[in-house]
C-alpha positions as CSV (number, residue, x, y, z in Angstrom):
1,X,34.4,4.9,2.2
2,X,33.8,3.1,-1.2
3,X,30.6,3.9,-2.9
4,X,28.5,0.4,-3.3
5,X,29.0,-1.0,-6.7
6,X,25.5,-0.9,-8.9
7,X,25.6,-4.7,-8.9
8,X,25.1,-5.0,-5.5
9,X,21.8,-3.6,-5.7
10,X,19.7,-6.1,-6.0
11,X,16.9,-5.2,-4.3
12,X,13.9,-3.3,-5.1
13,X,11.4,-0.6,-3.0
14,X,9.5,1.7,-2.7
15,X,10.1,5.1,-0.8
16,X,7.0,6.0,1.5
17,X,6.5,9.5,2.9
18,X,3.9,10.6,4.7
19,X,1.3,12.6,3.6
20,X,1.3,16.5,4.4
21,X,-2.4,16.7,4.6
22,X,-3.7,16.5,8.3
23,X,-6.2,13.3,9.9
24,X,-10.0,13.4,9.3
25,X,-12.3,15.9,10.7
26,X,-12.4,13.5,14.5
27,X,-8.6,13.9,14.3
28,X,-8.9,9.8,14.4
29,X,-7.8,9.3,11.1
30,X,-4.0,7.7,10.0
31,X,-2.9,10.1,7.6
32,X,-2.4,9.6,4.2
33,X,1.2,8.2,2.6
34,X,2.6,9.1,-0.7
35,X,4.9,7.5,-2.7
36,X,8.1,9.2,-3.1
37,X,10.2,6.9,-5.3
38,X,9.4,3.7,-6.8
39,X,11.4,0.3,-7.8
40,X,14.6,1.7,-6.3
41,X,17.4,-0.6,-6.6
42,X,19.3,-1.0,-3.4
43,X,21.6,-3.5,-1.4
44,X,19.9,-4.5,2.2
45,X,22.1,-6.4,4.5
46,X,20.7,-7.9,7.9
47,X,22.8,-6.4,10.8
48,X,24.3,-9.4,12.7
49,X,27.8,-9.0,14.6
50,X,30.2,-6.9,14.5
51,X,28.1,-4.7,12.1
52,X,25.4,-4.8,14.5
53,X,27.3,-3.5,17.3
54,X,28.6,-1.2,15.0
55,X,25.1,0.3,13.9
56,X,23.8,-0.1,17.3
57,X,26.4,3.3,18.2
58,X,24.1,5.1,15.5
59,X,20.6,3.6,16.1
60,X,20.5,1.1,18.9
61,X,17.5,-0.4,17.3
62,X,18.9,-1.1,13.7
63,X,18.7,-4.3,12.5
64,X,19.0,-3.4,8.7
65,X,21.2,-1.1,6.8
66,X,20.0,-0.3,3.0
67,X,22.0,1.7,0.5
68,X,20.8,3.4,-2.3
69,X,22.0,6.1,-4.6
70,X,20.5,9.3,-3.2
71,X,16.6,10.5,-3.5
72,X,16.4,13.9,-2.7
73,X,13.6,14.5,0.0
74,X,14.5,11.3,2.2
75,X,13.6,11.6,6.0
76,X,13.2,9.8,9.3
77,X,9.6,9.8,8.9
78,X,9.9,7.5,5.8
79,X,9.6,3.7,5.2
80,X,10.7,1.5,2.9
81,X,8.4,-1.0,1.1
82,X,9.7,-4.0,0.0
83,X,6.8,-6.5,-0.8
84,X,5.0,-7.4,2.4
85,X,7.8,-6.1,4.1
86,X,8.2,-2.4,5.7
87,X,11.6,-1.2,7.1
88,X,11.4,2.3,9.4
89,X,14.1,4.6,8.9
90,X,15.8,5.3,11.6
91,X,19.2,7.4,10.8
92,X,20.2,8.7,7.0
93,X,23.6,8.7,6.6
94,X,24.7,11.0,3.4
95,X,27.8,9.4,2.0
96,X,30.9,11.6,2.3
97,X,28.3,14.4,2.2
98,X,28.2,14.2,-1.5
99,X,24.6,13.6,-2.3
100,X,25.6,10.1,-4.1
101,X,24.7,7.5,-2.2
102,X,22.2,7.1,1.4
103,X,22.9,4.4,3.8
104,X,19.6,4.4,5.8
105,X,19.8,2.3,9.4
106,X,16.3,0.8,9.4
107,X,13.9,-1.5,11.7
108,X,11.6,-4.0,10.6
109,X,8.2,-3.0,11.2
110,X,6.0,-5.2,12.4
């Protein structure tokens, strides 16, 4: 696999991770997010296709795939804020193991 050319990257977010503090004291409250990385270039490409089918095998659910050079600390329980927009991570795919480059299989959230 080819790493993606910086080019490509046209698009910016922000990484979200949740918070390790714990809800309120009624146990009601959504816990706090922090911002992990901010105005990270990467390339997002709507899964339609042959792609799709492709990513389905990894996440049935994926219907975006992002690539971004790698951010240490990246997990499932991330999102991705672009604008209005926030994209679940689903699966984290290291590149060639080489801590380089992340393809993250996301979902739209609605």
């Amino acid at each position: 696999m080819e790493l993606t050319p910086i080019g490509d990257m046209r698009n910016q977010v922000d990484l979200i991770a949740p918070s390790a503090g714990t809800a309120g004291p009624s146990g009601l409250a959504p816990p706090a997010q922090t911002v992990l990385a901010s105005g990270l270039w990467c390339k997002i490409t709507p899964l339609a296709g042959r792609e799709l089918l492709l990513a389905q095998q990894i996440v049935a659910t994926a219907t975006h795939l992002v690539k971004l050079r790698y951010v240490a600390g990246v997990t499932e329980e991330c999102t991705l804020r672009l604008g209005t927009r926030t994209l679940e991570i689903n699966a984290i795919i290291d590149l060639e193991e080489r801590n380089v480059e992340l393809w993250l299989y996301c979902t739209e959230a609605k």
